[in-house]
Backbone bond lengths (Angstrom), bond angles and torsions (degrees), N, CA, C in turn:
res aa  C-N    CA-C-N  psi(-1)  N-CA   C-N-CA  omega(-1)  CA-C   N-CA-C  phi
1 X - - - 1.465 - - 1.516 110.19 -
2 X 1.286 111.04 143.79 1.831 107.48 -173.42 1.831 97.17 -90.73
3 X 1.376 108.95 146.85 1.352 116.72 -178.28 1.380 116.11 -115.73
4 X 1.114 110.30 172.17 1.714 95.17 171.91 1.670 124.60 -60.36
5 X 1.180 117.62 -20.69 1.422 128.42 -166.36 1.855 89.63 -93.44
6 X 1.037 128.59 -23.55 1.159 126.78 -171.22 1.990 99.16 -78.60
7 X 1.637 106.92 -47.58 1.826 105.47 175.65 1.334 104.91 -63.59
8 X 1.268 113.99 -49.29 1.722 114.10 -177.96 1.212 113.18 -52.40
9 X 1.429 148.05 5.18 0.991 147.95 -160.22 1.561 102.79 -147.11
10 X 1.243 124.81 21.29 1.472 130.90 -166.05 1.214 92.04 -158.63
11 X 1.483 143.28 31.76 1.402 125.08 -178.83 1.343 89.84 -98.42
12 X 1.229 146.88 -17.70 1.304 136.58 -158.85 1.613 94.28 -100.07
13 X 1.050 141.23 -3.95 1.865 147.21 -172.05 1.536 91.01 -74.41
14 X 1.654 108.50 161.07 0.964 114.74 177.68 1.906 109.49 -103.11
15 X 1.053 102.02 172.78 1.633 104.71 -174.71 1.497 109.84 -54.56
16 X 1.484 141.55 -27.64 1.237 137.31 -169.10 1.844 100.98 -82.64
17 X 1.335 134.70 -50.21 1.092 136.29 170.03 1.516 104.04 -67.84
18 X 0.829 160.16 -19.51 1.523 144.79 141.57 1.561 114.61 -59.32
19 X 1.168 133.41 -43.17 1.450 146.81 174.88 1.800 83.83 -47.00
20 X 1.807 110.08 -61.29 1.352 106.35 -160.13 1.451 117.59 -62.07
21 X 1.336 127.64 -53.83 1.340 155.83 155.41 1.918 101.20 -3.90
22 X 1.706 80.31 -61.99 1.863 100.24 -166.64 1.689 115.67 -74.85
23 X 1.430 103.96 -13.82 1.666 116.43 159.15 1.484 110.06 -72.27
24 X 1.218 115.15 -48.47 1.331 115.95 -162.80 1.411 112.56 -80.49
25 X 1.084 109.53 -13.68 1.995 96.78 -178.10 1.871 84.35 -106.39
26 X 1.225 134.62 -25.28 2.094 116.90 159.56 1.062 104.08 -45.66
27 X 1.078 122.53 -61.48 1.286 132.30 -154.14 1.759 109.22 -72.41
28 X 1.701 126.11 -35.84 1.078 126.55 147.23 1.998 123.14 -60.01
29 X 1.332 100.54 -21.58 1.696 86.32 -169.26 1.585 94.36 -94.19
30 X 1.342 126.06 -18.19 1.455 118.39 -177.82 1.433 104.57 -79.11
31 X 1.453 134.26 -9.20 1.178 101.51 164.12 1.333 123.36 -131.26
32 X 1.075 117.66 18.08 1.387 136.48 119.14 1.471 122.32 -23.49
33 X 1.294 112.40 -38.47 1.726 128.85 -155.04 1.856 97.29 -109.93
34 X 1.736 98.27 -17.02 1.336 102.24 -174.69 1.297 139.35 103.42
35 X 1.611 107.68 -29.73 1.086 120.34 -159.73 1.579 104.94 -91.22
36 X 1.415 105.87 159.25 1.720 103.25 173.23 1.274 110.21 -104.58
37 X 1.328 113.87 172.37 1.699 129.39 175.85 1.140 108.32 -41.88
38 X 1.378 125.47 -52.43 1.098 154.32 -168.86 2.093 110.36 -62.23
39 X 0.955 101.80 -48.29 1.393 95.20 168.68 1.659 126.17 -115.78
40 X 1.453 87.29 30.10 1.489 93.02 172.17 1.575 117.27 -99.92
41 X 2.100 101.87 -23.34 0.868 119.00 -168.53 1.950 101.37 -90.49
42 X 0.961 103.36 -2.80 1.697 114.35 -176.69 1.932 101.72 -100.17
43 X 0.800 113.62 -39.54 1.580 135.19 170.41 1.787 109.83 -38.87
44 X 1.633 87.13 -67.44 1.988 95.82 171.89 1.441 93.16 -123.91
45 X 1.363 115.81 63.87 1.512 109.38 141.05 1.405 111.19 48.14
46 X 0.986 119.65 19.54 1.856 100.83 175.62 1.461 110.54 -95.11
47 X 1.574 102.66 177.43 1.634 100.10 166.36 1.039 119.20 -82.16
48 X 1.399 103.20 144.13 1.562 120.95 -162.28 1.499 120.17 -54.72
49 X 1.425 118.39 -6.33 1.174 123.20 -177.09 1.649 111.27 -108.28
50 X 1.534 116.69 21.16 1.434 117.85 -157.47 1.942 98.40 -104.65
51 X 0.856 110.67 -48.65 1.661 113.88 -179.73 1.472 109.06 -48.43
52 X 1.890 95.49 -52.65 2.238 91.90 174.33 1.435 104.52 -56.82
53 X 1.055 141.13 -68.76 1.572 139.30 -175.36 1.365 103.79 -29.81
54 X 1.405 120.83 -34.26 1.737 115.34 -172.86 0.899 94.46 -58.18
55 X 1.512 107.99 -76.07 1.255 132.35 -160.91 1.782 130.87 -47.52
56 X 1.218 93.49 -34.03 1.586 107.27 165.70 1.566 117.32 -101.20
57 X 1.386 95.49 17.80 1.964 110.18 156.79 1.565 119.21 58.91
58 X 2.416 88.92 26.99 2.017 90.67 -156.37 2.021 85.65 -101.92
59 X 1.225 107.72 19.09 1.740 103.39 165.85 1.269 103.26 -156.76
60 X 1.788 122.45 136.28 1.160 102.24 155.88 1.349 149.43 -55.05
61 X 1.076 113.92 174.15 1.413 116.31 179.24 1.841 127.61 -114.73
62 X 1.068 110.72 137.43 1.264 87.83 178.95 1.451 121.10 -104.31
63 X 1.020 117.31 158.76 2.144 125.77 178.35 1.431 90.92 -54.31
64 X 1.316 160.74 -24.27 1.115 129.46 176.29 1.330 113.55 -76.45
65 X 1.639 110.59 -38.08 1.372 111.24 -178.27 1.375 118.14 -90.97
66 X 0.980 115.32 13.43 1.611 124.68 158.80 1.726 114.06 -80.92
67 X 1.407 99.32 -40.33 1.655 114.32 -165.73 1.356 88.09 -82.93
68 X 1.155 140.12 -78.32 1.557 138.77 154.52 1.755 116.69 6.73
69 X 0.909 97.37 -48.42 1.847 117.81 -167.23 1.736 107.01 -84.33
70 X 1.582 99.55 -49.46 1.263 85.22 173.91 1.622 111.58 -95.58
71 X 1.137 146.46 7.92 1.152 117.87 155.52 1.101 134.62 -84.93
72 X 1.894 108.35 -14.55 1.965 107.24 156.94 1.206 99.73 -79.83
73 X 1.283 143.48 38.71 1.614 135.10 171.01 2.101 101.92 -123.77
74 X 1.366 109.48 -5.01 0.933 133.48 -156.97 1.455 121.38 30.70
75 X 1.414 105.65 62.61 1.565 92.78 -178.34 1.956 87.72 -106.54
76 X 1.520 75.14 144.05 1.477 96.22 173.34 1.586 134.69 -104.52
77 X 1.408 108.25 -20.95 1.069 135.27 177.58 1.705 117.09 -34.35
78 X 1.649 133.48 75.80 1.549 115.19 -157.99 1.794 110.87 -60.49
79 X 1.090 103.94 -6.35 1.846 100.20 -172.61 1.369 112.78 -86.79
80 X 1.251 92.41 -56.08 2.215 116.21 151.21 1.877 93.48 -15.38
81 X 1.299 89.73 -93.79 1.478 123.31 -169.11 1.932 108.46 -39.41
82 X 1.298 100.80 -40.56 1.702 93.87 -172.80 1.420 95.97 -87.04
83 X 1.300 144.30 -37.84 1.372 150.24 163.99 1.216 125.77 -29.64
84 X 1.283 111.49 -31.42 1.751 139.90 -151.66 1.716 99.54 -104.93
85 X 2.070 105.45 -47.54 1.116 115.34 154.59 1.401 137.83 -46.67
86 X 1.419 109.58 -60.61 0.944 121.72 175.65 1.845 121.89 -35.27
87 X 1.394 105.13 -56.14 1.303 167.38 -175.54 2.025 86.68 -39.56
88 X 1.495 105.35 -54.51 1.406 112.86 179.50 1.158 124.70 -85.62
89 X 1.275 117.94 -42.28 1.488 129.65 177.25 1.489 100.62 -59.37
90 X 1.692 119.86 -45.33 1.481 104.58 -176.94 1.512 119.18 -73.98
91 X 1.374 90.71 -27.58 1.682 94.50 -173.17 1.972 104.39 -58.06
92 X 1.070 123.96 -8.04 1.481 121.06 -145.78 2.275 82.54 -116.39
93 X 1.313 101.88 17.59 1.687 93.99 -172.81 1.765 95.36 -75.70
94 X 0.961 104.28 175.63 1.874 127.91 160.58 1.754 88.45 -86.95
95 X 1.678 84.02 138.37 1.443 93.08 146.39 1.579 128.23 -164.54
96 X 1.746 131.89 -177.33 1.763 99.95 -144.52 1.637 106.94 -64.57
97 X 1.633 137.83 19.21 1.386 128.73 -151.91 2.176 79.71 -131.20
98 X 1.055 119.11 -3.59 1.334 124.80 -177.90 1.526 102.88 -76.06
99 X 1.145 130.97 -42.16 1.450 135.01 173.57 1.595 111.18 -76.84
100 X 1.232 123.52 3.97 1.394 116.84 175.56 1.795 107.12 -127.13
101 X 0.950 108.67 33.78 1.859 118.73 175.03 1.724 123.24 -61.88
102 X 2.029 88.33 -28.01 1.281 91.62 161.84 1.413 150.18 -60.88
103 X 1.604 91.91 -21.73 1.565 109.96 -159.01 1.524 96.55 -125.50
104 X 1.611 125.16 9.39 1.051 131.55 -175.64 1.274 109.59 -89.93
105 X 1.624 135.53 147.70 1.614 143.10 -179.73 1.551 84.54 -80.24
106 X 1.882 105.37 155.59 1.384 114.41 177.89 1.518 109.17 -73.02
107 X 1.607 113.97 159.79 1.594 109.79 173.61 1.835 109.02 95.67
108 X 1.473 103.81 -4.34 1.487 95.30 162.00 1.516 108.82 64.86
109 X 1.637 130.71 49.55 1.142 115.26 -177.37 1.644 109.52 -84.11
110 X 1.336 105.13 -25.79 1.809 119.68 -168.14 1.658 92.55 -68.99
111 X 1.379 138.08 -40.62 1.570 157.20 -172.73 1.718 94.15 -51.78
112 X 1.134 114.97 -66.31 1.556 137.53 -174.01 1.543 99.62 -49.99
113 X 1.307 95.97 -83.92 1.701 114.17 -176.90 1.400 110.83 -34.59
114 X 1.195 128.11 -62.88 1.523 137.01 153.92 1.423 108.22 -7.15
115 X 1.610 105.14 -60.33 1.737 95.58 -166.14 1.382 107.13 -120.71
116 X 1.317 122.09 29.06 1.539 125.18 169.18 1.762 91.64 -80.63
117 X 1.397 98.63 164.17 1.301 116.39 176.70 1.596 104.52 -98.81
118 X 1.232 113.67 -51.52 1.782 117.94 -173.16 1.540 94.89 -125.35
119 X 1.406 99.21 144.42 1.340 119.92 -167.46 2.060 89.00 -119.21
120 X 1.169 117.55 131.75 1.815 131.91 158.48 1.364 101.93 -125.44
121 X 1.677 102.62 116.18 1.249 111.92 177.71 1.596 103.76 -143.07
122 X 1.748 89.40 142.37 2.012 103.92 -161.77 1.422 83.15 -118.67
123 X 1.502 124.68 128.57 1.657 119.96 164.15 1.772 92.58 -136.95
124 X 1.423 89.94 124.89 1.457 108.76 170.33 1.565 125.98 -79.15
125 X 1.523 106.28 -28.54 1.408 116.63 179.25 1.200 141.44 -115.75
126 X 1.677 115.82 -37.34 1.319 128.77 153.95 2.058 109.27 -126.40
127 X 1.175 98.78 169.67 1.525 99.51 -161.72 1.511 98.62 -73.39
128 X 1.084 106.86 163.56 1.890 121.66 175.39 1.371 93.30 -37.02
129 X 1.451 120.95 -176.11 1.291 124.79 -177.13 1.893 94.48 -117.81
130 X 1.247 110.54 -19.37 1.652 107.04 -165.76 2.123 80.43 -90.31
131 X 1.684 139.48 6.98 1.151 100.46 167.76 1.590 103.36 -134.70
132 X 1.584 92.97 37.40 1.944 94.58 168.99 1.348 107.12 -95.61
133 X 1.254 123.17 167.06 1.187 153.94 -113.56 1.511 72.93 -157.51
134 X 1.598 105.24 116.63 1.677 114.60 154.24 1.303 129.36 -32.50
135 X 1.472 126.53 -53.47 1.111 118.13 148.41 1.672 134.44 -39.77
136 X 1.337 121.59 -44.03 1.111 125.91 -177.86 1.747 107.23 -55.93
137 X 1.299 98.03 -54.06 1.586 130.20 -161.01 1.451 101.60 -67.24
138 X 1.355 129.33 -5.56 1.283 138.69 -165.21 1.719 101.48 -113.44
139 X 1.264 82.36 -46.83 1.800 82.97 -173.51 1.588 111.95 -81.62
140 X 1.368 120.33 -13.56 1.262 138.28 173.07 1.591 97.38 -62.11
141 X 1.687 102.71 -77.00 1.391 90.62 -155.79 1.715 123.82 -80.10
142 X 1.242 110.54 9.26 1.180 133.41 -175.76 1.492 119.43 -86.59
143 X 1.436 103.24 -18.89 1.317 130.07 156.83 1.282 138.82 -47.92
144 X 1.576 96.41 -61.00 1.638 116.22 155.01 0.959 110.16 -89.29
145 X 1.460 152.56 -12.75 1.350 130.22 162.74 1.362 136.10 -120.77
146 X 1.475 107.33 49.80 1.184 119.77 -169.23 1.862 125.53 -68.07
147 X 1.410 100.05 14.42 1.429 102.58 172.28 1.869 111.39 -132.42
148 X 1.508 90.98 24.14 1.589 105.66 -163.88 1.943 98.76 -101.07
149 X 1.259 97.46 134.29 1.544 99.33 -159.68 1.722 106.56 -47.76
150 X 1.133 115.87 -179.27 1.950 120.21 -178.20 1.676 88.18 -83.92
151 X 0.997 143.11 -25.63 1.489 135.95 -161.79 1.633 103.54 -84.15
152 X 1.223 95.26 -37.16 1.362 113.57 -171.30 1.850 114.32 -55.22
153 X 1.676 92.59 -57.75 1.518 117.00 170.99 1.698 101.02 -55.11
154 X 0.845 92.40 -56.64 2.272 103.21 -174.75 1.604 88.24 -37.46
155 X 0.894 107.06 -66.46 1.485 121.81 -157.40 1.935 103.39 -54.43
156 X 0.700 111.30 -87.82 1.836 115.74 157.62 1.191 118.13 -32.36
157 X 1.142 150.98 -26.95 1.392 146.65 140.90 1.463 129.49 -56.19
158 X 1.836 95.97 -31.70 1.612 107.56 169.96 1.392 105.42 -65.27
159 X 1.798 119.15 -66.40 1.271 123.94 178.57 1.706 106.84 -31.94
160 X 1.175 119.29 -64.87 1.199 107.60 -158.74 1.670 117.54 -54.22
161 X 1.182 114.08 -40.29 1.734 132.42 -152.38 2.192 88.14 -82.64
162 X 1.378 104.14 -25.06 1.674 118.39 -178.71 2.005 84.90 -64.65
163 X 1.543 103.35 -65.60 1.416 99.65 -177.81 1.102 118.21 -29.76
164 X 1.091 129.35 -64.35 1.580 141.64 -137.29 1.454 111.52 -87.39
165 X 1.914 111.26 -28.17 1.458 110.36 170.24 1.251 108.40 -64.45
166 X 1.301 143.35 16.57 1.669 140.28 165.44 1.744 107.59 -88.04
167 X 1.415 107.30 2.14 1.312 102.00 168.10 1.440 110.55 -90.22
168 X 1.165 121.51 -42.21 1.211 135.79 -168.16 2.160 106.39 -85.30
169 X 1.114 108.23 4.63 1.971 120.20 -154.06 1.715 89.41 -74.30
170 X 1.288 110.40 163.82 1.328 118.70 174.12 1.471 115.43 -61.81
171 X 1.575 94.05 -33.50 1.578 89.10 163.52 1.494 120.34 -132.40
172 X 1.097 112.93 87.00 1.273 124.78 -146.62 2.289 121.99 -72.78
173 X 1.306 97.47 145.92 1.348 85.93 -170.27 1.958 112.43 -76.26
174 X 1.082 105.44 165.08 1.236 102.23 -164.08 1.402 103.42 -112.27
175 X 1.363 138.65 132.94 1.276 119.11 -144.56 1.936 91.15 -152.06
176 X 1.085 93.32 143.33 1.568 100.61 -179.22 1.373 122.15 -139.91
177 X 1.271 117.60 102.94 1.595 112.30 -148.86 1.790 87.69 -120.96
178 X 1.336 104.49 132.18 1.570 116.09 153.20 1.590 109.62 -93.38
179 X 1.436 102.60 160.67 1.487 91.06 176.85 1.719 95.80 -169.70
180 X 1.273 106.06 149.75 1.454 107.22 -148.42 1.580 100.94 -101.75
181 X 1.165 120.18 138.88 1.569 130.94 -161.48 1.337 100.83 -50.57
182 X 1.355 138.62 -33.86 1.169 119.38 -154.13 1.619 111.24 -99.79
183 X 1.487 108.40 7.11 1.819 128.34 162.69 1.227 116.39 -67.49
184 X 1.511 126.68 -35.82 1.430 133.33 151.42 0.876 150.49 -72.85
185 X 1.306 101.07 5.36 1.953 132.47 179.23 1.806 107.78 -110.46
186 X 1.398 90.54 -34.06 1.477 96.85 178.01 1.641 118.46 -58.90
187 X 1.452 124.79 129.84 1.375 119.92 160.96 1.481 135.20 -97.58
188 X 1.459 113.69 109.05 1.372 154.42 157.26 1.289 113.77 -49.13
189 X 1.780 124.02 97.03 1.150 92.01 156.32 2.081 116.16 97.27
190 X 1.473 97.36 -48.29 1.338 95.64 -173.74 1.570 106.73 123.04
191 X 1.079 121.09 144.37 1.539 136.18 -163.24 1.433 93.07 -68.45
192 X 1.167 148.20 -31.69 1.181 145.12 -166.31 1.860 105.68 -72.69
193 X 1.858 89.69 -48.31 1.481 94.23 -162.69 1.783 105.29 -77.02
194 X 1.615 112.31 -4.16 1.219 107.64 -171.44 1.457 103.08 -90.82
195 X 1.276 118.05 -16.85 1.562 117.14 174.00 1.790 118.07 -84.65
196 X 1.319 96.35 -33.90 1.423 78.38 153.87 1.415 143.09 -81.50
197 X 1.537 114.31 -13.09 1.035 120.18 171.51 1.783 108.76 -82.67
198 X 1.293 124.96 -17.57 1.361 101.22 158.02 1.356 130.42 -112.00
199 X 1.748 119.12 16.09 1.470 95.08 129.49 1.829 119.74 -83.57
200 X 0.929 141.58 0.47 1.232 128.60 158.30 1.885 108.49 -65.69
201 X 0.912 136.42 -25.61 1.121 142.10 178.81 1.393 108.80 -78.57
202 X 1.250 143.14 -53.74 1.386 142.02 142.72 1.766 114.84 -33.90
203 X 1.299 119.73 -41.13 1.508 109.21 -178.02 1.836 95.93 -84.47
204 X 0.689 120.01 -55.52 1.218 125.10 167.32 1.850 116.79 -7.24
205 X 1.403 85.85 -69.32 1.548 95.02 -161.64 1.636 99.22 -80.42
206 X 1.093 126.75 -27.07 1.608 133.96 153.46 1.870 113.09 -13.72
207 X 1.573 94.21 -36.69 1.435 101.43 -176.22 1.441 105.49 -65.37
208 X 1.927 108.89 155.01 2.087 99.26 -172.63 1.839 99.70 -81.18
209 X 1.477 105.64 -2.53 1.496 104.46 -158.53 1.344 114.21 -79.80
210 X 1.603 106.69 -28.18 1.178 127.96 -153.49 1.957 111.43 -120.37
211 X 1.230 101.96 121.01 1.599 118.20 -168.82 1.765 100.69 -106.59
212 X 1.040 120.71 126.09 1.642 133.77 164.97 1.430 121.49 -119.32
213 X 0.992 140.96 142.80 1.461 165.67 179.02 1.399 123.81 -154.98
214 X 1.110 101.27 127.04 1.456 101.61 165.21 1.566 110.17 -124.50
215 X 1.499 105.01 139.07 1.400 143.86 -162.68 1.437 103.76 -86.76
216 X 1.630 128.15 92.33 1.534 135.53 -158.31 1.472 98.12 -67.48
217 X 1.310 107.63 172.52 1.491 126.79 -170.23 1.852 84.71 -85.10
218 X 1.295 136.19 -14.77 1.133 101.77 173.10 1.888 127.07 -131.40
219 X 1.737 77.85 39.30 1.737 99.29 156.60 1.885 111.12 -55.11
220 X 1.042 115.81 -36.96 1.662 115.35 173.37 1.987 78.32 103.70
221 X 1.746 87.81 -164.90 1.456 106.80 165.99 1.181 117.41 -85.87
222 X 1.786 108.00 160.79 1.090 136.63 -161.48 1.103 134.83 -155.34
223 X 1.884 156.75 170.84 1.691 121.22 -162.35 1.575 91.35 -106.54
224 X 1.303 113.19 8.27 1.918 93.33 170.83 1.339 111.81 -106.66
225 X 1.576 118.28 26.69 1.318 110.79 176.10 1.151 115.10 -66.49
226 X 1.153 142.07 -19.33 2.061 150.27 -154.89 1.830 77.49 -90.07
227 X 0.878 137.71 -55.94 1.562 106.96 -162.09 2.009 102.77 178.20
228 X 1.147 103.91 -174.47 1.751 112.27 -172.46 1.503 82.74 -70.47
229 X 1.630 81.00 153.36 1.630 125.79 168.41 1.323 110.09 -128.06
230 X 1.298 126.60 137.20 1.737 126.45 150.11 1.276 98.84 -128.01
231 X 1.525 116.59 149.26 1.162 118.92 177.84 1.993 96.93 -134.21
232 X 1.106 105.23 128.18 1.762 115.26 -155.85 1.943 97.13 -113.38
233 X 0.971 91.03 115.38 1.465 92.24 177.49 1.274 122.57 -129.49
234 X 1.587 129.41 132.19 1.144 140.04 -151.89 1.424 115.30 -109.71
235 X 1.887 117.54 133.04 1.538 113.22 167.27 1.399 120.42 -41.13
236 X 1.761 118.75 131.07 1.316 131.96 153.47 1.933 95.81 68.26
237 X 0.886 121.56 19.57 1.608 115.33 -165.95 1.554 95.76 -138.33
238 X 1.276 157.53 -11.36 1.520 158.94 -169.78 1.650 100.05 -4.01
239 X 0.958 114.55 -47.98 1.740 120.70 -161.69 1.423 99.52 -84.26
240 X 1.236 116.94 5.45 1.911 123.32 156.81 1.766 102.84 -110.61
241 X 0.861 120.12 12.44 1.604 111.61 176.85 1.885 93.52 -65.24
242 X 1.392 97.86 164.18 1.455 126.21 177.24 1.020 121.69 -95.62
243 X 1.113 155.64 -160.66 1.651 173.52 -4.87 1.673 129.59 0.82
244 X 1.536 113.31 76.76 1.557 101.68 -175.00 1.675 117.42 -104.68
245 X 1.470 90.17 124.82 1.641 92.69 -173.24 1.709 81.16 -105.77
246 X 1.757 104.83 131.99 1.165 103.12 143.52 1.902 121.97 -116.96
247 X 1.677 101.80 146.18 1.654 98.92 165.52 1.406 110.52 -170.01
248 X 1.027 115.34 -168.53 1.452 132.18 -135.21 1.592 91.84 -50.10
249 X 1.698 105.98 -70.74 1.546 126.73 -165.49 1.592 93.41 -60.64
250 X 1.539 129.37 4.57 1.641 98.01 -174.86 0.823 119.81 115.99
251 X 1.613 108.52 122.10 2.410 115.89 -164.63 1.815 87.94 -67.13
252 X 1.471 72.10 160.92 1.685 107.74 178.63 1.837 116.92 -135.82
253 X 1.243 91.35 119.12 1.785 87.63 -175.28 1.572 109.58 -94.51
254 X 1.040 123.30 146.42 2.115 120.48 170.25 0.994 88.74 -137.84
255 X 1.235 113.61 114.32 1.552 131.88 174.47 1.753 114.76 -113.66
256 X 1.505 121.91 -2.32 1.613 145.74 -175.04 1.887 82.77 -76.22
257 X 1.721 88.93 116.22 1.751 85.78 175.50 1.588 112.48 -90.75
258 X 1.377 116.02 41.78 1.356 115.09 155.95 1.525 105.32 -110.12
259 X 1.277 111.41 -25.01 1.468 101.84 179.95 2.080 110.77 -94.34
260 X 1.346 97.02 9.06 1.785 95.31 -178.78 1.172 81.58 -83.80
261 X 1.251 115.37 -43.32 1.992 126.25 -162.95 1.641 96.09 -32.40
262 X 1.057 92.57 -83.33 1.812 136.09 178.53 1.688 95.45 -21.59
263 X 0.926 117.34 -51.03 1.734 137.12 -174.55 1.477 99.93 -60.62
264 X 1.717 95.24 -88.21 1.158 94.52 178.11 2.101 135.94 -29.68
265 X 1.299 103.81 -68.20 1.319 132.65 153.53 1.832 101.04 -10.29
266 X 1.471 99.77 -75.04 1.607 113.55 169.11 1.788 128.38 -32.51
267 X 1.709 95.71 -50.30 1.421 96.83 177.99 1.239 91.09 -89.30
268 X 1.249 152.96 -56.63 1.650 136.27 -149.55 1.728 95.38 -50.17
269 X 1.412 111.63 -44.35 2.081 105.74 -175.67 1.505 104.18 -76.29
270 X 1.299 133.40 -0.91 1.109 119.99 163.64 1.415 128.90 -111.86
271 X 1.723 111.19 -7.49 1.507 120.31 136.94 1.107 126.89 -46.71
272 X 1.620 125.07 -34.00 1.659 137.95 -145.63 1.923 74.33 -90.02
273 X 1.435 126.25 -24.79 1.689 105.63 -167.68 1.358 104.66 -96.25
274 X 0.901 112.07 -15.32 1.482 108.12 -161.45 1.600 103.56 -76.82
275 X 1.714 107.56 166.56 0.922 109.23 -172.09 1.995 113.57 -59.97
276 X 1.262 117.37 -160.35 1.544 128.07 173.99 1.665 100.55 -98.21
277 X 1.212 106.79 149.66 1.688 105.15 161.46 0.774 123.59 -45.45
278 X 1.520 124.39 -55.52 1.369 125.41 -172.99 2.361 111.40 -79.66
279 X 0.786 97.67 -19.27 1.658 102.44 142.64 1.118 130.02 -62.97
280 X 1.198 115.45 -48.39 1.559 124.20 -174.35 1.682 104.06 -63.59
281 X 1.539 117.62 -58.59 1.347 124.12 164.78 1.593 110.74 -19.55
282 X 1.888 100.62 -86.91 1.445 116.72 153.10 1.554 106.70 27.93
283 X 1.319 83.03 -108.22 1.558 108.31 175.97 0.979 110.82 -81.53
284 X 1.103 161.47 72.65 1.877 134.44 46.70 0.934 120.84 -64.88
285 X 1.528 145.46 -20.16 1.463 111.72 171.18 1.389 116.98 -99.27
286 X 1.941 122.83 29.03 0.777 133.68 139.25 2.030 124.19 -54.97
287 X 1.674 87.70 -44.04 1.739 96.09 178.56 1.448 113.80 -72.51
288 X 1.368 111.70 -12.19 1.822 118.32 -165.18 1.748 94.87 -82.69
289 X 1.374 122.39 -26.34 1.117 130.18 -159.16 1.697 107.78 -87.37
């Protein structure tokens, strides 16, 4: 159950981890209360697909239908209950990633990332996006959208470079990216733009927040070869951590904390191959040379 010491300690979260927070204890008091999705949504007439969306935190919610929710759940509890409130009204704020929805992938991954504390990220093909180099990040997305207006591009280059000041934030995210040898061999852009992007990758990782490795061409196989992984994990909350697969056909979230386990578990044995930091350095400013 969330307490008062539990909101007091979340005022600084952003609206998507409160949205999440405020799924997860509905979604604990409804069945608690017994009832299923299924006849909650028959109860107040909604469509049958409206309670999962709560619950998996993919629409807001509003304080009526929270207050609504918990009193056929019969919780009585007023601290419970104003907490839970609270809980919606904040989740429903603006915030600086609210003005870029346009240029955002569906599923709210930038929302998450925002208020995760540690970021684990595996990219097999091009580098994370929080450690490209404007240049890189330009010629990347310009790639796939080469009939997409100049405002458009402006705009997605802003988002991204918005990302990345969370390395540098007062309280900064902590981010741990593997990345597979043959992403630093790859050319981006043009030989010019690939050298600047790996000394930015060397200043980069300079940061105490931020851990890099790259995973040699003769680690063998492994289960993140099919494509990127991030795994987003949140203060005092673990049982809201993420799983984001993105690819071609369309992101995928696993949010079941036996399968974050499973994830996690996955990258720690494929950290254990990868090279050392100070290797990883190594070799790039072997390529700068």
């Amino acid at each position: 159950m969330i307490t008062t010491v539990d909101i007091d300690a979340g005022k600084d979260e952003g609206p998507t981890l409160r949205r999440r927070r405020l799924a997860a204890e509905l979604k604990k008091s409804r069945e608690e209360a017994g009832f299923t999705q299924e006849s909650v949504s028959r109860h107040f007439e909604w469509h049958s697909a409206k309670v999962t969306r709560i619950e998996n935190a993919r629409v807001p919610v509003t304080a009526r239908d929270v207050n609504d929710l918990l009193t056929l759940y019969g919780v009585r509890d007023p601290d419970y209950r104003e907490a839970l409130l609270a809980l919606a009204r904040q989740g429903k704020q603006r915030t600086w990633w609210t003005d870029y929805r346009d240029v955002m992938r569906p599923g709210n991954f930038v929302g998450m990332e925002a208020d995760a504390s540690i970021t684990r990220v595996w990219e097999p093909i091009v580098l994370p996006g929080l450690l490209q180099s404007e240049a890189y990040m330009r010629a990347l997305i310009g790639t796939g959208r080469r009939h997409d207006p100049k405002e458009s591009i402006e705009r997605r280059v802003a988002l991204r470079k918005m990302r990345q000041a969370r390395l540098t934030a007062k309280v900064p995210l902590q981010l741990v990216a593997l990345i597979d040898e043959s992403v630093i061999h790859r050319v981006v852009g043009g030989p010019s733009v690939m050298q600047e992007q790996r000394r930015k990758l060397i200043e980069v990782a300079a940061l105490p927040n931020v851990s890099m490795r790259i995973v040699p061409y003769g680690a063998g196989e492994h289960p993140f070869m099919g494509g990127s992984v991030a795994l987003l994990e949140f203060p005092d909350v673990a049982h809201l951590d993420v799983i984001y697969l993105e690819g071609l056909a369309g992101d995928y979230y696993e949010e079941q904390p036996a399968e974050v386990k499973r994830y996690r578990d996955e990258f720690e044995r494929l950290r254990s191959r990868a090279l050392s930091e100070t290797s990883t350095i190594a070799l790039i400013e072997r390529l700068l040379d």
